[in-house]
N, CA, C and O atoms as a MOPAC input file, in Angstrom:
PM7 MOZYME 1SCF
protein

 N     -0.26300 1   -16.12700 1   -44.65800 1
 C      0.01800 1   -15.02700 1   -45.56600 1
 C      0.48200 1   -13.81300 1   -44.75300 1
 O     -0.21400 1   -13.39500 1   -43.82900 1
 N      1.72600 1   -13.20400 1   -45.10600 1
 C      2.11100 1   -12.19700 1   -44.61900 1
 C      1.76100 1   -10.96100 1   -45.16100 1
 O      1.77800 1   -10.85000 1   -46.38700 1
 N      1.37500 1    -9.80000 1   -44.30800 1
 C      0.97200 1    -8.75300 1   -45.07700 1
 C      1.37500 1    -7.35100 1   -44.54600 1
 O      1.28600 1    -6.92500 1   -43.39500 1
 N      1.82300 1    -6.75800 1   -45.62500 1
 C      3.42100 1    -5.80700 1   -45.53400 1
 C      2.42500 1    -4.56700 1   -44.71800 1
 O      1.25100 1    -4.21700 1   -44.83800 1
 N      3.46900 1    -4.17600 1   -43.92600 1
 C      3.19400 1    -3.02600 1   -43.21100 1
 C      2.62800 1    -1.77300 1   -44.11300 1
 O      3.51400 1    -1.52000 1   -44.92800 1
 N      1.66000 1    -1.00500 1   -44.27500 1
 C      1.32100 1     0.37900 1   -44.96900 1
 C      2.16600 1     1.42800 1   -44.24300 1
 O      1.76100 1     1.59700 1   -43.09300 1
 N      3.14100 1     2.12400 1   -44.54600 1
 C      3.80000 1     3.55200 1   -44.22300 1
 C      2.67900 1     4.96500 1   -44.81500 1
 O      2.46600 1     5.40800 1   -45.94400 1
 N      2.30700 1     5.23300 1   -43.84900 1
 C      1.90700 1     6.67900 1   -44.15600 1
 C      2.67100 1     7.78000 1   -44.07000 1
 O      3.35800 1     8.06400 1   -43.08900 1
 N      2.56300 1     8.52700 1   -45.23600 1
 C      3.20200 1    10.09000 1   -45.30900 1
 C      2.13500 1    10.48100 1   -43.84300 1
 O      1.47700 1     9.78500 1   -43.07000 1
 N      2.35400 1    11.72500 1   -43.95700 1
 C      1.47200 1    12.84900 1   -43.20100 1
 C      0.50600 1    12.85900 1   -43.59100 1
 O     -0.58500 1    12.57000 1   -43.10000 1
 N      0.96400 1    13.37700 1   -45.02700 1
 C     -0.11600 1    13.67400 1   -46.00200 1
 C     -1.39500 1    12.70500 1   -46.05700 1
 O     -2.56500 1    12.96900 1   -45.77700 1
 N     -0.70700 1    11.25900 1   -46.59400 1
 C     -2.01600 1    10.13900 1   -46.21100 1
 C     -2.47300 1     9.73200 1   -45.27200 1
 O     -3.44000 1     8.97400 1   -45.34600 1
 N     -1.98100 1    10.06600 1   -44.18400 1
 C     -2.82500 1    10.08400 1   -43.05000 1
 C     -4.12500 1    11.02500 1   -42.62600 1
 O     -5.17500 1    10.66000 1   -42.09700 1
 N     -3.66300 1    12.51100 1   -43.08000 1
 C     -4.32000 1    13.23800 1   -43.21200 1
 C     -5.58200 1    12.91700 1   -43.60700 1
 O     -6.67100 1    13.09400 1   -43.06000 1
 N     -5.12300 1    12.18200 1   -45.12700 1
 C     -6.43200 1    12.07000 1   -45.78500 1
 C     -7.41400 1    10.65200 1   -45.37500 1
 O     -8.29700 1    10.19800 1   -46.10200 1
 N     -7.13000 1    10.26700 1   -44.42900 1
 C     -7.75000 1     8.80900 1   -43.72700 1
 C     -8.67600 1     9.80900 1   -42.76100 1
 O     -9.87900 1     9.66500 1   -42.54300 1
 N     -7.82400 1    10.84200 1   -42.24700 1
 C     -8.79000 1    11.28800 1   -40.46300 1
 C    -10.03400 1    11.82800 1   -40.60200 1
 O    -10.67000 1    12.17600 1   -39.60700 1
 N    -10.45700 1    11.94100 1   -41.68800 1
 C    -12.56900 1    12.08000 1   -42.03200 1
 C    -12.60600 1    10.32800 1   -41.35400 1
 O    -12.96800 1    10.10200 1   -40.19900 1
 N    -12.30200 1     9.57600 1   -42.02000 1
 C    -13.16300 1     8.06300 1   -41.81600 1
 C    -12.19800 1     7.24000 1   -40.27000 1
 O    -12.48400 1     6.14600 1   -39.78400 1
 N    -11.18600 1     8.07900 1   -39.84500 1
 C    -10.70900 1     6.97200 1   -38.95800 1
 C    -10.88800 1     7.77000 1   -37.96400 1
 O    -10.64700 1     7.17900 1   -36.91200 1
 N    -11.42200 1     9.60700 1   -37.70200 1
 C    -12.72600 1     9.70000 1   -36.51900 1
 C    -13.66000 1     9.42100 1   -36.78800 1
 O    -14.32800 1     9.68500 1   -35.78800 1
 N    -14.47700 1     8.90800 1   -37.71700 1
 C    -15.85300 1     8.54000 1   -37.23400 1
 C    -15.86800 1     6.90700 1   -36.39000 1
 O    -16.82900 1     6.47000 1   -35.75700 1
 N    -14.90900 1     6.39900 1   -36.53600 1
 C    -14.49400 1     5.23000 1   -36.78100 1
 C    -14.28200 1     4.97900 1   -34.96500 1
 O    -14.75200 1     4.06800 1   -34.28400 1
 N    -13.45500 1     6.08000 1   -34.55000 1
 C    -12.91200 1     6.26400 1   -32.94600 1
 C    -13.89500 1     6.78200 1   -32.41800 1
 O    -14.14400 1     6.59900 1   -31.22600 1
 N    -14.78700 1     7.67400 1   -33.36200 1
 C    -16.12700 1     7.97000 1   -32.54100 1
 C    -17.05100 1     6.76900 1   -31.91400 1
 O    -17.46700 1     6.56500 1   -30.77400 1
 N    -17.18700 1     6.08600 1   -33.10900 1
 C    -18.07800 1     5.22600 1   -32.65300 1
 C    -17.29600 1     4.13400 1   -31.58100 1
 O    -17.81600 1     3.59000 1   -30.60700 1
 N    -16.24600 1     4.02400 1   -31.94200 1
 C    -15.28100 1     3.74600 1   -30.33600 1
 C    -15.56100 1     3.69100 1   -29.20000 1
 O    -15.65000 1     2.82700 1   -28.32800 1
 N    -15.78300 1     5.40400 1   -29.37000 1
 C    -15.54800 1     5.49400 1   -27.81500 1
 C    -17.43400 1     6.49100 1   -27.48500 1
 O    -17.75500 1     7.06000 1   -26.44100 1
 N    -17.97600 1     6.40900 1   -28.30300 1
 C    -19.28600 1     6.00600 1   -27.73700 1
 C    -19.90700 1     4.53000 1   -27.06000 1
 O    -20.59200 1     4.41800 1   -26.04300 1
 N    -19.37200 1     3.34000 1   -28.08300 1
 C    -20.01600 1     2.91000 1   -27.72100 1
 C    -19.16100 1     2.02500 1   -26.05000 1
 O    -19.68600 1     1.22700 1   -25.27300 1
 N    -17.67200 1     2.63700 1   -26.03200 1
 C    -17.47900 1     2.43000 1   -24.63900 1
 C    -18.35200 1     2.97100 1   -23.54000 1
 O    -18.56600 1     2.35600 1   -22.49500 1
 N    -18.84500 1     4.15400 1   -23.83300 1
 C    -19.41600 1     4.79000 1   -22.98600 1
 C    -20.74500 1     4.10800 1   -22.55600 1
 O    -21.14900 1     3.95900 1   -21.40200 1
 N    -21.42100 1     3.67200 1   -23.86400 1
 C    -22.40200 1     3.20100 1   -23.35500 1
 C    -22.65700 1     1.68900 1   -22.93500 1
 O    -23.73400 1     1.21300 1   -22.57600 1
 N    -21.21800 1     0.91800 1   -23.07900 1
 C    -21.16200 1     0.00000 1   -21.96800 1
 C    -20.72100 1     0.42400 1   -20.79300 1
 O    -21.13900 1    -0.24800 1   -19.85100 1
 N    -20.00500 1     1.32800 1   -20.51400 1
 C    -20.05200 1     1.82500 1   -19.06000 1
 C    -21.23200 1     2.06100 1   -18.26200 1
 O    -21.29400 1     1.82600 1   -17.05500 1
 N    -21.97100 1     2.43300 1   -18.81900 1
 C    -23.79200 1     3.15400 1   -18.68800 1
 C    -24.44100 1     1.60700 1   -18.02500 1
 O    -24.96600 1     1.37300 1   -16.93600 1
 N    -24.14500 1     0.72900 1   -19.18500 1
 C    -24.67200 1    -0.40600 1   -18.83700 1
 C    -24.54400 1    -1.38800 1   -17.42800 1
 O    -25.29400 1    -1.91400 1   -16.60600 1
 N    -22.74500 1    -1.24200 1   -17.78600 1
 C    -22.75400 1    -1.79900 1   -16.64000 1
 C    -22.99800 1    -1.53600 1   -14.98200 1
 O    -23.04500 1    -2.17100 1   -13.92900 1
 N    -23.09000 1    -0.48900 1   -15.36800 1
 C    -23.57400 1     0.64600 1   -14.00400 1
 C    -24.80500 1     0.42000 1   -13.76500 1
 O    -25.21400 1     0.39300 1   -12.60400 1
 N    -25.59100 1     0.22400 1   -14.79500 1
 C    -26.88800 1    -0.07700 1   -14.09700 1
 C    -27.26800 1    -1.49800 1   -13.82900 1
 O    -28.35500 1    -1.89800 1   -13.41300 1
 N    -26.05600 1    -2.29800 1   -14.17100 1
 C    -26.28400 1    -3.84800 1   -14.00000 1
 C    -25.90700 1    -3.87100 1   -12.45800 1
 O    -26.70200 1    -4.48700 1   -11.74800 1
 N    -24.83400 1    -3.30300 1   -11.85000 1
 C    -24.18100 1    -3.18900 1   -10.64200 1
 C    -23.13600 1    -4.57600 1   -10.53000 1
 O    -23.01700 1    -5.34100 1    -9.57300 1
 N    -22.41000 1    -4.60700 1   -11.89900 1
 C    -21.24200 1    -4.96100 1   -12.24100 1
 C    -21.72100 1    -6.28100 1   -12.54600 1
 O    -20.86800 1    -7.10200 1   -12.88400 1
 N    -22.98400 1    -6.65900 1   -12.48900 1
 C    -23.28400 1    -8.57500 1   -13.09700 1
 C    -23.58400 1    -8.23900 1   -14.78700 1
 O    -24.65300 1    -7.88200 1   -15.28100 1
 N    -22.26000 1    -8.48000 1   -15.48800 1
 C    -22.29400 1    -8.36500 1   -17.02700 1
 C    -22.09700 1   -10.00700 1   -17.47300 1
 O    -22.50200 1   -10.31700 1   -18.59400 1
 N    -21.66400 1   -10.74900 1   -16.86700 1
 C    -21.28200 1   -11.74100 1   -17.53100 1
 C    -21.83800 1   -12.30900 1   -18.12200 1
 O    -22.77400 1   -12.53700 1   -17.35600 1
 N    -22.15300 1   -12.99700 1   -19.34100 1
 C    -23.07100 1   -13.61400 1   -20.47200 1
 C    -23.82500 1   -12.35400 1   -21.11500 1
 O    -24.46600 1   -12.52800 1   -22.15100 1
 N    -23.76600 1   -11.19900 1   -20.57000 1
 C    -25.24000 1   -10.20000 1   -20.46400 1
 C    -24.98500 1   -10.03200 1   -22.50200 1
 O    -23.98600 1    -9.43500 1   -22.90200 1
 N    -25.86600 1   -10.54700 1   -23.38700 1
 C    -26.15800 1   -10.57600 1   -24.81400 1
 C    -25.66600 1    -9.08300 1   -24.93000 1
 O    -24.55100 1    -8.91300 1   -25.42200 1
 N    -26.52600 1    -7.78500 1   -24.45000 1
 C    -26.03300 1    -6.53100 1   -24.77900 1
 C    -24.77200 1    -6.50600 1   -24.85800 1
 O    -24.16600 1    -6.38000 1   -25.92200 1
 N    -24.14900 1    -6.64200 1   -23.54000 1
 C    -22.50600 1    -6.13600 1   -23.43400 1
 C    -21.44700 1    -6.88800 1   -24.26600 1
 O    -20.25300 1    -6.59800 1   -24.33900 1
 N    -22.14800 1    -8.00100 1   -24.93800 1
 C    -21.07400 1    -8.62200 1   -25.76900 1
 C    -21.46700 1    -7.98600 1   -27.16500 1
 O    -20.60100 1    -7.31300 1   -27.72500 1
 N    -23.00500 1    -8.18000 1   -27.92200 1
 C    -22.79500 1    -7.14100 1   -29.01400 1
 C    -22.07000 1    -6.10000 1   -29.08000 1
 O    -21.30200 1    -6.14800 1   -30.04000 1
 N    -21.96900 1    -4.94000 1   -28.30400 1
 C    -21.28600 1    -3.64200 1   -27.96400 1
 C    -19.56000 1    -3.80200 1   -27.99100 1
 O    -18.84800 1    -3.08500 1   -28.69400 1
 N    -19.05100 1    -4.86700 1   -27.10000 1
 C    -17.51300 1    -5.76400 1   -27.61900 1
 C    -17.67900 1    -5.99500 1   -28.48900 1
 O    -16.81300 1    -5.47100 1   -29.19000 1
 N    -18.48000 1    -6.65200 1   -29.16200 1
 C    -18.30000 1    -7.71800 1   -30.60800 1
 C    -18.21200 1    -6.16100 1   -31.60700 1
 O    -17.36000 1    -6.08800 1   -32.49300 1
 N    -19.17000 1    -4.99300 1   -31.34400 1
 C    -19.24500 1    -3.81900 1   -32.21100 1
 C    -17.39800 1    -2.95800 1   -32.04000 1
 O    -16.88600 1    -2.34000 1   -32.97400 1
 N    -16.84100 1    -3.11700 1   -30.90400 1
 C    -15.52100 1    -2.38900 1   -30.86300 1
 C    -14.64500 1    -2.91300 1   -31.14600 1
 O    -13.54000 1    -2.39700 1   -31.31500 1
 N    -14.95700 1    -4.21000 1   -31.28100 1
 C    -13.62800 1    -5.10200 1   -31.57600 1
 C    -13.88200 1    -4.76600 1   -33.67900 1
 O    -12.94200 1    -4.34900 1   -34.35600 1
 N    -15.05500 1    -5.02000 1   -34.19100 1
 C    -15.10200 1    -4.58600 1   -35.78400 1
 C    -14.73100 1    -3.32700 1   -36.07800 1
 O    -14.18400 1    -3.06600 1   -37.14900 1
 N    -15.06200 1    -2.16400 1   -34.90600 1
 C    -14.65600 1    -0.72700 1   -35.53100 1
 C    -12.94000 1    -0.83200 1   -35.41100 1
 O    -12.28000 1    -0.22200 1   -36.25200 1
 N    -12.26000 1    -1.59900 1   -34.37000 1
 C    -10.62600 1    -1.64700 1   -34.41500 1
 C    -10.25300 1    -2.43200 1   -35.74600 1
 O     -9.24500 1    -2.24300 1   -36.42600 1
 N    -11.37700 1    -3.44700 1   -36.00500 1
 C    -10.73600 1    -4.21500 1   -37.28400 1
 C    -10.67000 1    -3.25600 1   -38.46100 1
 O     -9.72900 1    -3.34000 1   -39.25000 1
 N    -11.85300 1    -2.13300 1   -38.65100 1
 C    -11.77600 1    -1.34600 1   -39.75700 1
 C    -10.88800 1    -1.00000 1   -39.82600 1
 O    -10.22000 1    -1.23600 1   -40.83300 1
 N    -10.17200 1     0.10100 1   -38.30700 1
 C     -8.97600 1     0.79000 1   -37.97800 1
 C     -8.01500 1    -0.06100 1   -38.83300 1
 O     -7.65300 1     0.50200 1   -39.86600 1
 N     -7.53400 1    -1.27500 1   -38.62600 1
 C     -6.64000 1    -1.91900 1   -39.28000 1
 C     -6.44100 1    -2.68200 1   -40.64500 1
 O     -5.58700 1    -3.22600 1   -41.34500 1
 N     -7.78600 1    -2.37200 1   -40.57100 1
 C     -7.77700 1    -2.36200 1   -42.69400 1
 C     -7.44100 1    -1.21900 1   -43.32700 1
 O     -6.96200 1    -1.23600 1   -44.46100 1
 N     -7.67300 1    -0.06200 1   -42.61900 1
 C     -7.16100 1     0.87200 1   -42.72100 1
 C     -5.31600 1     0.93200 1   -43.14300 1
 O     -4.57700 1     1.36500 1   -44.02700 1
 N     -5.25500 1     0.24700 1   -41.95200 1
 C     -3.26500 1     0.14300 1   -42.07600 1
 C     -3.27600 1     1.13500 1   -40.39000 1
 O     -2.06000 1     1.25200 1   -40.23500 1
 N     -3.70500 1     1.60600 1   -39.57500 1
 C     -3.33400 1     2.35700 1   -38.45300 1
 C     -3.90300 1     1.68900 1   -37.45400 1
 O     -4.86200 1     1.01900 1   -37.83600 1
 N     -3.61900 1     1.60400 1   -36.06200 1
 C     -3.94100 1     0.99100 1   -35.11900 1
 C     -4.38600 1     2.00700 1   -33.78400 1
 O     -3.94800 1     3.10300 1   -33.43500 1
 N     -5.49300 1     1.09200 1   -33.19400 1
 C     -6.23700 1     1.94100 1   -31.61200 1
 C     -5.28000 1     1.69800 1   -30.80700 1
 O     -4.87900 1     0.53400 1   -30.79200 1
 N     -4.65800 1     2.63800 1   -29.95100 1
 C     -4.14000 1     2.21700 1   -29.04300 1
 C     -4.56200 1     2.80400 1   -27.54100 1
 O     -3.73500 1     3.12400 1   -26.68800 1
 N     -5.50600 1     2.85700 1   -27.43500 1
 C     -6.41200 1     3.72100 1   -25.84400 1
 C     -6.96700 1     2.73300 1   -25.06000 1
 O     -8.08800 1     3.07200 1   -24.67900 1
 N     -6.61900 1     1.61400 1   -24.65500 1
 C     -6.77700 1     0.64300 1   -24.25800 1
 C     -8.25800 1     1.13000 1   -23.21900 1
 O     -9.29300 1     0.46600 1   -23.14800 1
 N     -7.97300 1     2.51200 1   -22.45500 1
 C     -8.92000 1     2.77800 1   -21.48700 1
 C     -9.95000 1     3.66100 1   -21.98200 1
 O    -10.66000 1     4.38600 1   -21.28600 1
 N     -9.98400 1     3.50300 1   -23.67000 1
 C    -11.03800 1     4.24200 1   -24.26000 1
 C    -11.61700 1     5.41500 1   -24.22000 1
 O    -12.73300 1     5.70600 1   -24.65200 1
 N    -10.58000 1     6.32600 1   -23.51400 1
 C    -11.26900 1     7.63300 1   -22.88200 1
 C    -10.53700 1     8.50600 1   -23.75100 1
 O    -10.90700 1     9.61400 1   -23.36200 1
 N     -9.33800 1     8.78100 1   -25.13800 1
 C     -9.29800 1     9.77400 1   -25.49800 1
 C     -9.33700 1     9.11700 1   -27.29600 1
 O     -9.15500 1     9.74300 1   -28.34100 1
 N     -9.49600 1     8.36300 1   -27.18600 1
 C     -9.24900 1     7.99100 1   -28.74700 1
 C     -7.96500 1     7.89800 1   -29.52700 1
 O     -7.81000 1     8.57000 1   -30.54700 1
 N     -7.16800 1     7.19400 1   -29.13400 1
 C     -5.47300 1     7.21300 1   -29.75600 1
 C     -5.40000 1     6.73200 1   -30.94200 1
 O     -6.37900 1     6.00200 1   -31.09400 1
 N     -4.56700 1     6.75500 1   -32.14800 1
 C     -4.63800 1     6.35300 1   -32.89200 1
 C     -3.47700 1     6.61300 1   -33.48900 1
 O     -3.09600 1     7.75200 1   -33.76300 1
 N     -2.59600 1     5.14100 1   -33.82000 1
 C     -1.03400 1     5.46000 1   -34.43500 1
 C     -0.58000 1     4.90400 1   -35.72400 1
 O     -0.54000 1     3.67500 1   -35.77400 1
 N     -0.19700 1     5.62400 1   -36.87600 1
 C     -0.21600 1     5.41600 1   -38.18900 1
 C      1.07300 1     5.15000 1   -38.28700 1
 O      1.92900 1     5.90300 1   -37.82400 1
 N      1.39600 1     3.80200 1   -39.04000 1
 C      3.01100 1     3.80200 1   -39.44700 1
 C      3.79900 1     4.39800 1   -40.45700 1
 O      3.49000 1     4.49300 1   -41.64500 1
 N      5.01000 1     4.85800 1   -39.82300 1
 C      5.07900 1     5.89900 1   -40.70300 1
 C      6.92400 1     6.02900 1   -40.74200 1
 O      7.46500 1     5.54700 1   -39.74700 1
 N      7.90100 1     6.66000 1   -41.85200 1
 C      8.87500 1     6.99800 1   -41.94900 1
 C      9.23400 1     8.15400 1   -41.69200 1
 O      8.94100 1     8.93000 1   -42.60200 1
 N      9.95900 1     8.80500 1   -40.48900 1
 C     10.31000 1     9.87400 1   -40.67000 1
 C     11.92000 1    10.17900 1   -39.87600 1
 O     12.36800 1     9.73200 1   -38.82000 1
 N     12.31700 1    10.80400 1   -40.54400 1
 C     14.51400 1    11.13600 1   -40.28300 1
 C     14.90100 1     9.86200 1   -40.93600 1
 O     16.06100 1     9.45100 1   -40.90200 1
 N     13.87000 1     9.19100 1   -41.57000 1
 C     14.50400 1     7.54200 1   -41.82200 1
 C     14.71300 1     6.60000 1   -41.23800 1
 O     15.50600 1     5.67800 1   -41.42600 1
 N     13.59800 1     6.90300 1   -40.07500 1
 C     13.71500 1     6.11900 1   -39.09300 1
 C     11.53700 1     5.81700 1   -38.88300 1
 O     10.58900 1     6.59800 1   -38.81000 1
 N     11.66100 1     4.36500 1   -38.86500 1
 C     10.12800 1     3.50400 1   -38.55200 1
 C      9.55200 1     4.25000 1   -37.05200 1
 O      9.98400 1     4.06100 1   -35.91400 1
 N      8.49700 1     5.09600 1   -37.47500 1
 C      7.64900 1     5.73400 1   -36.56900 1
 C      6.56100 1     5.62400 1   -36.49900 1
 O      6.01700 1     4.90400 1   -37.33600 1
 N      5.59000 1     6.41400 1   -35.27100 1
 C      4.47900 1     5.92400 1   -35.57300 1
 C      3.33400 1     7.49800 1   -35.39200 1
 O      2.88100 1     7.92000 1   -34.32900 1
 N      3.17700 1     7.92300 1   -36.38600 1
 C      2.30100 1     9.03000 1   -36.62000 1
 C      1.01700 1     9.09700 1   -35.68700 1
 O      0.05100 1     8.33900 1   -35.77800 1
 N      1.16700 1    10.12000 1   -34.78400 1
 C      0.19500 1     9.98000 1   -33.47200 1
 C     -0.99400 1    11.41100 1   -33.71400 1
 O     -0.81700 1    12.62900 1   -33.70100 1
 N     -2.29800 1    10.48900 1   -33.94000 1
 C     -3.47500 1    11.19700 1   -33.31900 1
 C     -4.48100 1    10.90300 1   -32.22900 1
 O     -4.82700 1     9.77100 1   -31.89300 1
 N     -4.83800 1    11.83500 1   -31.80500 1
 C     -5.87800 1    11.83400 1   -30.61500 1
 C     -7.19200 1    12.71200 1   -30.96100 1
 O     -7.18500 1    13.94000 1   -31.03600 1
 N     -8.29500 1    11.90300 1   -31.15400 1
 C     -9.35200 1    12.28300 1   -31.47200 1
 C     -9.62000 1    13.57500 1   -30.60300 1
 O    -10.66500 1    14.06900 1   -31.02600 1
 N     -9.11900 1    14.30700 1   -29.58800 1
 C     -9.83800 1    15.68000 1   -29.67500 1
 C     -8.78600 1    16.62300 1   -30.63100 1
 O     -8.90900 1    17.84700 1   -30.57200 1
 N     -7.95200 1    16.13800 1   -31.33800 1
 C     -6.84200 1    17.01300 1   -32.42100 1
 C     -7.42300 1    17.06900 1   -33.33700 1
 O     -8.13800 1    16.11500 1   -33.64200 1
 N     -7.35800 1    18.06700 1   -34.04500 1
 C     -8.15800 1    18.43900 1   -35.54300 1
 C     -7.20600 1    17.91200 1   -36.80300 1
 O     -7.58900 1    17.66600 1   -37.94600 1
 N     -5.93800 1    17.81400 1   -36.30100 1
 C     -5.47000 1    17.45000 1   -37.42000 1
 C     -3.89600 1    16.17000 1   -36.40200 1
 O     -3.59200 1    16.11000 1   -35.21000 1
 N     -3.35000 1    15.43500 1   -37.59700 1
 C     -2.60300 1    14.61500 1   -37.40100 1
 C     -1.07000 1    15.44500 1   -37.15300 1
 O     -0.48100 1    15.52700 1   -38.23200 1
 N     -0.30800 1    16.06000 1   -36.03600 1
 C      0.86000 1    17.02200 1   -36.16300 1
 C      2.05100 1    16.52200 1   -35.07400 1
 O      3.04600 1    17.16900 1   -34.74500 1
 N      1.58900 1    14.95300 1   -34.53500 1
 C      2.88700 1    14.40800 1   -33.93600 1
 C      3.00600 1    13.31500 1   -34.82200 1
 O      2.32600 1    12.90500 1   -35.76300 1
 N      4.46300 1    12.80900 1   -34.05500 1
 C      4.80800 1    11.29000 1   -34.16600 1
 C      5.82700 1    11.26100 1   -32.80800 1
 O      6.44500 1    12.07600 1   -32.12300 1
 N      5.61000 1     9.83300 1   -32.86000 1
 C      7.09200 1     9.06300 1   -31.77000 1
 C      7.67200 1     7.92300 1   -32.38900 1
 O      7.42700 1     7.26600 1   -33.40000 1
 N      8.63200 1     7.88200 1   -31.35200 1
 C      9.40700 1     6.32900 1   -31.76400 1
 C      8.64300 1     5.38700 1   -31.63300 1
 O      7.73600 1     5.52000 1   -30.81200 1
 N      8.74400 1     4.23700 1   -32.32600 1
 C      7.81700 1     3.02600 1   -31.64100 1
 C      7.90000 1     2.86200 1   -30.68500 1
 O      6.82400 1     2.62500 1   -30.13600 1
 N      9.25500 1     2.85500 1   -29.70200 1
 C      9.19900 1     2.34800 1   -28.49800 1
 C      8.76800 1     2.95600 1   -27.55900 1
 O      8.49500 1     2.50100 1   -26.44900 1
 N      8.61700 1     4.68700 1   -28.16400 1
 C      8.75000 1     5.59700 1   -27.13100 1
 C      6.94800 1     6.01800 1   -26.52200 1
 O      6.60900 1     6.50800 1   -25.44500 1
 N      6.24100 1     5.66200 1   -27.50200 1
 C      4.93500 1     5.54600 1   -27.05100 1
 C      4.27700 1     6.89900 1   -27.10000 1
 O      5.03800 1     7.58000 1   -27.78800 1
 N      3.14800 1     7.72000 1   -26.68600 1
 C      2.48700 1     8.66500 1   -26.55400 1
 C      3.24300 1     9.65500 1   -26.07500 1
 O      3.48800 1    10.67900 1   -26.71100 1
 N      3.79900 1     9.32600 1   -24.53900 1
 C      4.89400 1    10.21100 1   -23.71700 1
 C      5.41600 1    10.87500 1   -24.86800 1
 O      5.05000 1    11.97800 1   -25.27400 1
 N      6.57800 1     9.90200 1   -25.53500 1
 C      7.18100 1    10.75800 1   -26.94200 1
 C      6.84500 1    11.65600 1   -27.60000 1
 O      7.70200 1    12.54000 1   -27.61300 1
 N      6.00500 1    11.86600 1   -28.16200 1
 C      5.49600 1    12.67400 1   -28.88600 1
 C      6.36000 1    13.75500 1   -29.34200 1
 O      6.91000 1    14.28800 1   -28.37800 1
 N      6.68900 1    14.28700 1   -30.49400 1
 C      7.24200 1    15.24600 1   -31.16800 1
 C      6.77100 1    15.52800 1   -31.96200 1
 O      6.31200 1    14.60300 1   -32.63200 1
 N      6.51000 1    17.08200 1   -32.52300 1
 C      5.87600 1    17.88000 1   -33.56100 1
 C      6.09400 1    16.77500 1   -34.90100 1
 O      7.07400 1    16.03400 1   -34.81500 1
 N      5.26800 1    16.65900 1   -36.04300 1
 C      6.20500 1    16.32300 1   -36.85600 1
 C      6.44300 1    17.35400 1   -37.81200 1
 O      5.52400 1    18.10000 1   -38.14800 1
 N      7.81400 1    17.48300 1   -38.36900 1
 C      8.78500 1    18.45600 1   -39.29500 1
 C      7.75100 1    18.68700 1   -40.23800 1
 O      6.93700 1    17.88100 1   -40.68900 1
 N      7.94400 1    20.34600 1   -40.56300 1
 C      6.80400 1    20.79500 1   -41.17500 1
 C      7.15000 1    20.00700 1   -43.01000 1
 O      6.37000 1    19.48300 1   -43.80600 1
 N      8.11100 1    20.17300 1   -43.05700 1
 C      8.42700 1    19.95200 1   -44.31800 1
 C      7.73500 1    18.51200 1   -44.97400 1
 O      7.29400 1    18.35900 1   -46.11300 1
 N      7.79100 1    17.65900 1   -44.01300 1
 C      6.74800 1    16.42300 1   -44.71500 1
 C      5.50500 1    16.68500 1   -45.17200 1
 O      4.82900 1    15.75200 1   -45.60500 1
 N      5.00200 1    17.99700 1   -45.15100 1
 C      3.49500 1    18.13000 1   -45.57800 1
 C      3.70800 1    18.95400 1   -46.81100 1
 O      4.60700 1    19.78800 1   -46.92100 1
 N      2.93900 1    18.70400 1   -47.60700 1
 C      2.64700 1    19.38300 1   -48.79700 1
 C      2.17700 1    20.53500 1   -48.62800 1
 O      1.10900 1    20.73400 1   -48.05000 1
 N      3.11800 1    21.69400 1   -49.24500 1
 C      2.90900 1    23.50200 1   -48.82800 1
 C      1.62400 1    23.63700 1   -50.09200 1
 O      1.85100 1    23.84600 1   -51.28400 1
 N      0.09200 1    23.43400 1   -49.38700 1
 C     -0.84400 1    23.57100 1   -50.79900 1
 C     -1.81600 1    24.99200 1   -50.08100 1
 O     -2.70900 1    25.52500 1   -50.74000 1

């Protein structure tokens, strides 16, 4: 079963970023506190039951992310990325937040990645 891409305005993105930071919060806590862990293991994690619940817990908070319709992309878990698909000049973009931003106010090209980043045009937001 194929299942169609979600395009977010601004606007609906906006209204996702209450539930898709708590979502990166718990992210990138609970990276942290496998870092913690493995530090005090002195790098013998393998099989270790904790450190796979804690994966098994980040891999479900990315699945929420993508029931959502937006995707994690911080591979190194340290700022919280998060890119919403999105239309803008009429051209397939991808609406960029970073959990220390209060609000959602870039996008890039798909290809162009984070580097990219450009304001997005005020005019896509609803003057309320």
């Amino acid at each position: 079963m194929v299942t169609a891409i979600r395009h977010f305005t601004p606007e609906d993105a906006r209204r996702t970023l209450p539930l898709v930071r708590k979502i990166v919060d718990d992210i990138l806590r609970t990276s942290r506190e496998i870092r913690l862990v493995t530090e005090d293991k002195l790098g013998i994690v393998d099989d270790d039951p904790q450190i796979k619940k804690m994966m098994d817990d980040i891999n479900g908070f990315i699945s929420e992310l993508q029931e959502i319709g937006c995707y994690y992309k911080d591979w190194n878990f340290t700022m919280g990325l998060v890119d919403f698909p999105s239309v803008i000049e009429g051209k397939e973009v991808f609406l960029c937040w970073r959990n220390d931003e209060d609000d959602i106010k870039y996008y890039h090209d798909i290809k162009a990645g984070y580097a990219g980043r450009i304001p997005i045009p005020q005019r896509y937001f609803n003057n309320n």
